[in-house]
N, C-alpha and C positions, 0 to 999 in steps of 0.2 A: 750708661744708657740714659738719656734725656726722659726726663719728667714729661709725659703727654697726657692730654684727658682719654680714659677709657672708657670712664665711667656712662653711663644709659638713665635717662629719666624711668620712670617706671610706666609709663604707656609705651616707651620705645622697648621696653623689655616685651612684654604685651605682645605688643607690635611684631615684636620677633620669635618668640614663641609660638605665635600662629603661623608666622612664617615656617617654622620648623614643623609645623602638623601638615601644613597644605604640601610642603616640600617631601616628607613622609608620605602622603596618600600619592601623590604623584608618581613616586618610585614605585607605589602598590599597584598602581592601576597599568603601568607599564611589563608588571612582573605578572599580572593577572592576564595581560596580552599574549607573552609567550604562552601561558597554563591554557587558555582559551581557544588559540589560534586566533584573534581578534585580523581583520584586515592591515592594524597598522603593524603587525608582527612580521608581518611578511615585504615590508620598505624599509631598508635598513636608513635611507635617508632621514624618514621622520622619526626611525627610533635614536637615531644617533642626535638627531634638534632635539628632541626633548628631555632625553639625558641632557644637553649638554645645557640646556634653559633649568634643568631642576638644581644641578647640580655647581653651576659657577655660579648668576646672582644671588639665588638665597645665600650662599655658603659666604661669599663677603658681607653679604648683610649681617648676617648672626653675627661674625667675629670682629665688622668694621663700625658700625651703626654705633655714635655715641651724641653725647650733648652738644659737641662741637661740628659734625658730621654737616656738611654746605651742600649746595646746590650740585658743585662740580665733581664731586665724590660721587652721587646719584646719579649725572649723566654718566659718570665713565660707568659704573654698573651698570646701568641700561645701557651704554653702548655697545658693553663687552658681552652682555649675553646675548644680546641681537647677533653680533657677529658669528659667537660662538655656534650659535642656532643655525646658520649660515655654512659657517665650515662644517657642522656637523650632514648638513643636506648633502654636501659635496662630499665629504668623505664617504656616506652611506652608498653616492650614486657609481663609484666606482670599487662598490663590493658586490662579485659577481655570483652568489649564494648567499638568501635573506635569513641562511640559519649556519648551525654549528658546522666545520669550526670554523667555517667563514668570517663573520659576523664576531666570532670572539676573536678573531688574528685578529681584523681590522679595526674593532671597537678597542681593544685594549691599547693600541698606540696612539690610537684619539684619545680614551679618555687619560693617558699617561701625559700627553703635552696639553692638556686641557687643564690639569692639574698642576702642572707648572704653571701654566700661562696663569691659574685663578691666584696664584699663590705671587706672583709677580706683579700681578695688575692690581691686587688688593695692599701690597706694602708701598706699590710707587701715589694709589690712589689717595692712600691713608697721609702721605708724605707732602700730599701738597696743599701749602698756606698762604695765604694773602700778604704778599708782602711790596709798600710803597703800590699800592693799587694792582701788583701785578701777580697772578699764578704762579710762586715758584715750587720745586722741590727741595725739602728740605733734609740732607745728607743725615742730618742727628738724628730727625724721625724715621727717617729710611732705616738706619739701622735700628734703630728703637725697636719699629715696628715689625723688623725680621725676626731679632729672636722674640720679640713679643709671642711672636706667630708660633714661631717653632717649640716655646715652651706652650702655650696654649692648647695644640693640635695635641702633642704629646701628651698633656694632665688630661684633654678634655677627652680622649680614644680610652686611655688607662679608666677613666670613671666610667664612659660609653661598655667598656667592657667586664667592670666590675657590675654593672645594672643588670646585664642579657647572665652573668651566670649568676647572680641572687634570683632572677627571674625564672633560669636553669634549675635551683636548687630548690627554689619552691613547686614547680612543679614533678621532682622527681619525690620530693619526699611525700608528698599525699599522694602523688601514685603509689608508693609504699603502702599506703594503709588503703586502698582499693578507693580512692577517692582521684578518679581522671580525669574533674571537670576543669582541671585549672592546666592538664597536660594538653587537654583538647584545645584549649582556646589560646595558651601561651606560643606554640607550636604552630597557630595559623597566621599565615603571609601577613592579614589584614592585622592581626596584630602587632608583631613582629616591625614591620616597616614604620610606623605611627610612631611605635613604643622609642625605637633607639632614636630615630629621628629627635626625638622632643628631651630624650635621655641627654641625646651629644650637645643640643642647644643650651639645656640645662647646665650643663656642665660647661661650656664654654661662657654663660654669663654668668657661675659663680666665680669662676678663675678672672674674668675680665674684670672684676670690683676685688680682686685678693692680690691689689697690686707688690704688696711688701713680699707676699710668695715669688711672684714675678721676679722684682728685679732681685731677691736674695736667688732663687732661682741662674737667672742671669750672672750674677757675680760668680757663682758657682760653675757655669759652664764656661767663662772667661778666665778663669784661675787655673781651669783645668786646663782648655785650649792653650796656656801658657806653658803650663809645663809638657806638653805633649808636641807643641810643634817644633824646640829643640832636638828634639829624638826622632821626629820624624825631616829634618832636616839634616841631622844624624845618618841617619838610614841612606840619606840618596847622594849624600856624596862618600861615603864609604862605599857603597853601590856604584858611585861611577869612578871611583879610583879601581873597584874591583873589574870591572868593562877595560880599562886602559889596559890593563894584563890579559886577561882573559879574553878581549874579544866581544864581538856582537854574533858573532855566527852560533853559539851556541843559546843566547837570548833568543835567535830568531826559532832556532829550530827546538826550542822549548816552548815557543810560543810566550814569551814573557815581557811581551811590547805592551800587551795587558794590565799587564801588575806593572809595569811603569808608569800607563795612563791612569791607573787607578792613583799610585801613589800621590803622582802630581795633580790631581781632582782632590783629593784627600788634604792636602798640604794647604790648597786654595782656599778649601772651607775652613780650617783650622787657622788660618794665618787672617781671614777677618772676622770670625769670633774671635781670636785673641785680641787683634789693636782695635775693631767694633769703629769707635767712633773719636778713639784718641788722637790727639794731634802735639803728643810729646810722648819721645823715649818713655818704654817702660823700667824703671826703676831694677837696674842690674848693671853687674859691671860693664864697663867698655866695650874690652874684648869677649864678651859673650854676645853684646849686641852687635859687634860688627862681621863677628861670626855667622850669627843669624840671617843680617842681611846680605851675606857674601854667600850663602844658602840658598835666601831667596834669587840672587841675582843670577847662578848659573841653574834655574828651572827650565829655563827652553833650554838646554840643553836636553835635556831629560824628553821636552815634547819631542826635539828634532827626531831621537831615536828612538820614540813611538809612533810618530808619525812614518818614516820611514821604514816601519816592519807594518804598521797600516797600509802603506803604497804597498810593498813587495804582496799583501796578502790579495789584493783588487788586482792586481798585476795578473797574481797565480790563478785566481778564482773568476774577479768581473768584480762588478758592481752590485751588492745585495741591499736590502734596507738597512739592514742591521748594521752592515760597513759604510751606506752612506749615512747612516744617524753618526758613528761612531766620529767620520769627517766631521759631522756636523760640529760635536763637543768639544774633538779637537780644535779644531779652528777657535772657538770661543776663548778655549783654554791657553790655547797659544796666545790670544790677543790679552789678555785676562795680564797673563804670567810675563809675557815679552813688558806690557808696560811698566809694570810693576819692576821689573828687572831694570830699565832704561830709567825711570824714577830714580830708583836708589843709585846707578851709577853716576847720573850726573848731576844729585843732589841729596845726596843721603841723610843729611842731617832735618833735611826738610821734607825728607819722600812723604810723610803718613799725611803730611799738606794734599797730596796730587789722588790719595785714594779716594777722595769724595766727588773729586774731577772722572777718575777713572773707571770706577764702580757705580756712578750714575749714568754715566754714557751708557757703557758697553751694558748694563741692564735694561735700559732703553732700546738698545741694536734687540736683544736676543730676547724681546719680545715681539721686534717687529721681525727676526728671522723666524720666531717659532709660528706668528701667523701666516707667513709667505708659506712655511714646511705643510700648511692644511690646504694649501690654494693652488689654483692649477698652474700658479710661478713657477712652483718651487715642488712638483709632484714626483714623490720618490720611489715610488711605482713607476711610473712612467721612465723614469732615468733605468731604474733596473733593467727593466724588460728591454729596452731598446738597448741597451750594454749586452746586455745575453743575445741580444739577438746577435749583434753586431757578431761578437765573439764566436758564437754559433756561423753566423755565413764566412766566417774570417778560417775557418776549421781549427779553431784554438779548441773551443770541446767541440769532444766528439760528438756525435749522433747518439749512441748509447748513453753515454754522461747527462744527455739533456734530461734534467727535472720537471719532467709536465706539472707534477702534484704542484711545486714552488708558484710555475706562472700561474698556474688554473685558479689558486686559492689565496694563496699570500698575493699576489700582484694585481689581482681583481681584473675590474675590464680590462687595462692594459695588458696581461698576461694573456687575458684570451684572445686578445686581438694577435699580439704576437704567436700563439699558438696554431692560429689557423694559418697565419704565413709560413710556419713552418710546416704545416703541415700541406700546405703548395708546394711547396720546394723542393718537400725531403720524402714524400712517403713514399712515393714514386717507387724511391731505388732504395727505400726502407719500411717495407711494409706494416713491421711490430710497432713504428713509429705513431702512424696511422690509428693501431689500437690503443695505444697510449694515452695519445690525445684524446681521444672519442672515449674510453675510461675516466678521465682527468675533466672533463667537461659534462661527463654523463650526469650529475646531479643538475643540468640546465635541461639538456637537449630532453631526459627521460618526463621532463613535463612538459615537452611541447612534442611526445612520441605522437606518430601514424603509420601508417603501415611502409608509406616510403622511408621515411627515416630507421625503423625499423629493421628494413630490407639493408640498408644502407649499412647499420652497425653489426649485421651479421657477416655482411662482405668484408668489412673492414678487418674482422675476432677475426676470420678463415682465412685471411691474406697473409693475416703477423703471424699464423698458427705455422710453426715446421712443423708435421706431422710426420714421422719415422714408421717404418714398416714399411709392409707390403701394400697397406690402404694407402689411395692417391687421399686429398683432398677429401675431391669429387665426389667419392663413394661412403663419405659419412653418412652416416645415420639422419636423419632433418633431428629426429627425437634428442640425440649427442647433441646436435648441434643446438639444438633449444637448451639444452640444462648446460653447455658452455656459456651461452648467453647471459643465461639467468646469473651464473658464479660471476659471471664481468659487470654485471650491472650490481650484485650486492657486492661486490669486495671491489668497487672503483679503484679505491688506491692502492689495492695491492696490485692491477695490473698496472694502471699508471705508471708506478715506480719498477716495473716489471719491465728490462732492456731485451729480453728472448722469454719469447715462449715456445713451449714443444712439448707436443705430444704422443707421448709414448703410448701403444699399446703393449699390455701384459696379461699374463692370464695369473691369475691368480686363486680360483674356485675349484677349479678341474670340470668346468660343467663346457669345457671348448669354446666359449665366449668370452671376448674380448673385454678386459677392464683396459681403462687409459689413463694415463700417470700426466696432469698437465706439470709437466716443471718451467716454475716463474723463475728465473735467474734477478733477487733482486740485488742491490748494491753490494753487501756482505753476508749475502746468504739468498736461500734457494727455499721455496716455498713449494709443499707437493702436493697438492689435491689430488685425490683419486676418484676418478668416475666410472660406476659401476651399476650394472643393471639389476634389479629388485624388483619381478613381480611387475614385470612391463616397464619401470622406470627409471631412468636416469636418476641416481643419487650420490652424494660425494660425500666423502669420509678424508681426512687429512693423515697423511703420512709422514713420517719425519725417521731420522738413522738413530738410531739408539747409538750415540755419539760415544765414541771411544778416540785415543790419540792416534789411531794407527793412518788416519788420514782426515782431511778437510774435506767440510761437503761439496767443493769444486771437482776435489781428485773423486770423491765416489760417484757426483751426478755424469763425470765422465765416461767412469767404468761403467757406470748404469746405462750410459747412450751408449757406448760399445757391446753389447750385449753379454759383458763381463758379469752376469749376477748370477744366481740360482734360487727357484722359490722353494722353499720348508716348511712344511707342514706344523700346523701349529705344536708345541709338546703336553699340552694340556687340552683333553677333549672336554666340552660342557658335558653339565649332569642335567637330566630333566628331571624338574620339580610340580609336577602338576600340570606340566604344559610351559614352564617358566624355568629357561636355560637359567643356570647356574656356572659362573666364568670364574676363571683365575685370573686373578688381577697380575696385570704386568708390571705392575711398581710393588 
């Protein structure tokens, strides 16, 4: 690892320290927004800017800012948190709910490639040096400053979290002796956010001047990555002599195209900790390093048949986020491992030459693919939803199969756009569809209610409703149909994900009035509300089969809708106590 300055005059320490208080109250005053209901609480665009402003420049600053620190390091931090601020508006504008769990799907995948990208932009920014007048990147500080990073984040989280339970421990022990004042105040947001904040700075500029921890640090993770990527090169060619006998059909249907792509993610990190920044054999015999590299040279192999159970599973399913992120890493990893592979076959002796060629590029590309993946280029929402849709008018899924809950929430505006086209097309000759949707959307439409829209979602509950018996429809109760309403608007997504509803009447009192059993038929089970009248009122109590083997709650809601049951009087009557039933508990 190349000797670089880390070191901070002591007003850039200053400097940075205050940085880490204003970057703390920031995070307070955003976290005081949701506690509040502040107006910016409810724009997930500007909550997601200014996360993304608190949280990528300070955070290069505190860990990149030293005595050598230029002009062009600053602009790229100011460029990148502009931008950041920027993707972060775009990404808020297409999250269609400014609260949970809206807001946390779509926030956590932003601030997930927000944190790669800060962690990318901050070791390519730290890497570049003036050289013969011109801007380059320099390969030895790049890796320098990777695991710089990586040990850093690591000691300086370890101390960030050694500070919050001393801080823990102080305040439980004098609550011990009836002394709360330090529980009261340890405990409050405005504390808390300030305190780790300037704790984690702290911590990172005593580790950034403890350079001899560093790189013995460093040596120690490069000694190990040596002896551990033999064994993991190990593993995947025994693993794929074990595939030449065996087969991929039982990979596929174990699902272990997974743990393939992992391995070879796994091998990738490991194999440049260990050479880092070498550009000679490491010191072992021959045939162990030609071994190693005849290891490294059949990995695409390995991708082809994770990529390959990747296609067959978009094939079977469609296109989700999660499988097009999965293309996503794929593809990097393929480009990553296929070069590396084409290196060493048509120059082995000189390959660890091409890794500074290769690992600068393609870290270059897959910072400008990770900002294209937040821009409306490259919007995977948008690819989803139109994949689903497709597949949907294509009759690859069915009608029932469709996932309202998925577009309405995880896919944001694009999913509700798609939703209301389905819900053109299909409710027609699928009326529970209709409910679905209008369930799956009800956290929008239910703040922009009036009496027609209203009117409109009780047509919709009554049209998906089968109602069994003798009562039409028609002849409901308005009262029934009001406290049906009410259960669809608080249990959204249990109807949402709900492909039949029906409603059964039962009598279950002996007083000759009608209770009703809605049964929600969801995915792998059946959900039973029962609605019953109390003293003028519609009220519901939940119902479920005291679950024995003698059958599935498919076979009993059957027998239930054939009028296969009988009702039993309880075996246990209440004792009055005063006025105050007294029950045997049924567990």
């Amino acid at each position: 690892m190349q000797n670089i300055t880390t070191d901070y005059s002591k007003s850039q320490g200053n400097w940075l320290l205050l940085c880490a208080l204003l970057q703390g109250l920031g995070l307070l005053l955003l976290h005081q927004a949701f506690s509040f209901d502040w107006p910016i609480a409810s724009s997930p665009s500007l909550l997601l800017a200014c996360y993304a402003v608190l949280l990528t420049g300070p955070s290069i600053l505190i860990y990149g800012v030293n005595q050598d620190s230029h002009r062009v390091f600053y602009n790229i931090v100011i460029t990148f948190t502009l931008i950041a601020a920027l993707f972060g508006v775009y990404v808020g504008s297409q999250t269609l709910h400014p609260k949970y769990p809206d807001l946390a799907l779509h926030g956590m995948g932003f601030a997930a490639v927000m944190s790669l990208l800060t962690f990318k932009v901050f070791i390519f920014a730290s890497s570049i040096h003036l050289q013969d007048h011109q801007w380059q990147i320099c390969y030895s500080r790049l890796i320098s400053n990777t695991c710089r990073l990586l040990i850093t984040v690591t000691l300086a989280s370890i101390f960030t979290l050694l500070v919050w339970l001393i801080v823990v421990l102080w305040a439980e022990l004098f609550n011990k002796i009836n002394i709360t004042l330090f529980k009261d105040i340890f405990y409050e947001p405005w504390f808390i956010y300030p305190t780790l904040s300037l704790a984690h700075a702290i911590g990172v500029l005593k580790i950034r001047r403890s350079n001899k921890v560093v790189s013995t640090a460093n040596q120690l993770i490069q000694t190990l990555s040596f002896a551990l990527l033999p064994l993991l090169l190990l593993l995947s060619s025994v693993f794929l002599v074990a595939i030449a006998y065996v087969g991929l059909t039982a990979l596929w249907d174990n699902g272990g195209s997974n743990l393939v792509f992992v391995l070879t993610a796994l091998i990738l990190v490991t194999l440049n900790l260990a050479f880092q920044d070498s550009k000679q054999a490491p010191k072992m015999h021959r045939i162990a390093y030609l071994l190693i590299l005849a290891g490294i040279a059949i990995l695409p192999i390995y991708l082809a048949i994770s990529g390959y159970g990747l296609w067959l599973r978009v094939e079977q399913y469609g296109l989700s986020i999660s499988r097009l992120w999965a293309i996503f890493m794929w593809v990097f990893l393929t480009l990553y491992l296929t070069c590396y592979s084409i290196s060493i076959i048509t120059n082995a002796r000189n390959w660890l030459d091409s890794l500074a060629t290769i690992n600068t590029r393609l870290g270059l590309l897959l910072i400008v693919a990770l900002f294209i993946s937040q821009s409306p280029i490259l919007n995977f929402k948008q690819l989803s939803a139109q994949n689903q849709l497709a597949r949907i008018h294509a009759g690859i899924t069915p009608v029932d199969d469709i996932d309202v809950y998925y577009f309405a929430h995880e896919l944001g505006v694009a999913g509700r756009d798609v939703l209301k086209e389905i819900d053109a097309h299909f409710t027609e000759q699928h009326p529970q569809l209709g409910a679905r949707i209008e369930a799956a959307l009800n956290s929008v439409t239910q703040n922009e209610s009036n009496a027609e829209s209203t009117q409109t979602k009780v047509a919709n509950l009554i049209n998906a409703l089968e109602v069994r018996g003798e009562t039409p429809k028609s002849a409901l109760e308005p009262a029934l149909i009001s406290a049906l309403q009410n259960y669809a608007i608080t249990n959204s997504s249990a109807i949402a994900n709900s492909s039949r509803l029906i409603l059964l009447p039962v009598e279950l009192t002996g007083d000759k009035q009608s209770e009703y059993l809605l049964i929600m038929k969801r995915p792998n089970y059946f959900e039973l509300p029962l609605f019953y009248l109390d003293e003028g009122k519609w009220l519901t109590k939940s119902m479920y089969f005291n679950y024995t083997k003698q059958g599935s709650d498919k076979e009993l809601v059957e027998a239930l809708l054939a009028g296969d049951y009988q009702v039993t009087p309880a075996k246990f009557k209440d004792i009055q106590v005063n006025g105050i039933p007294l029950k045997v508990s049924q567990y």
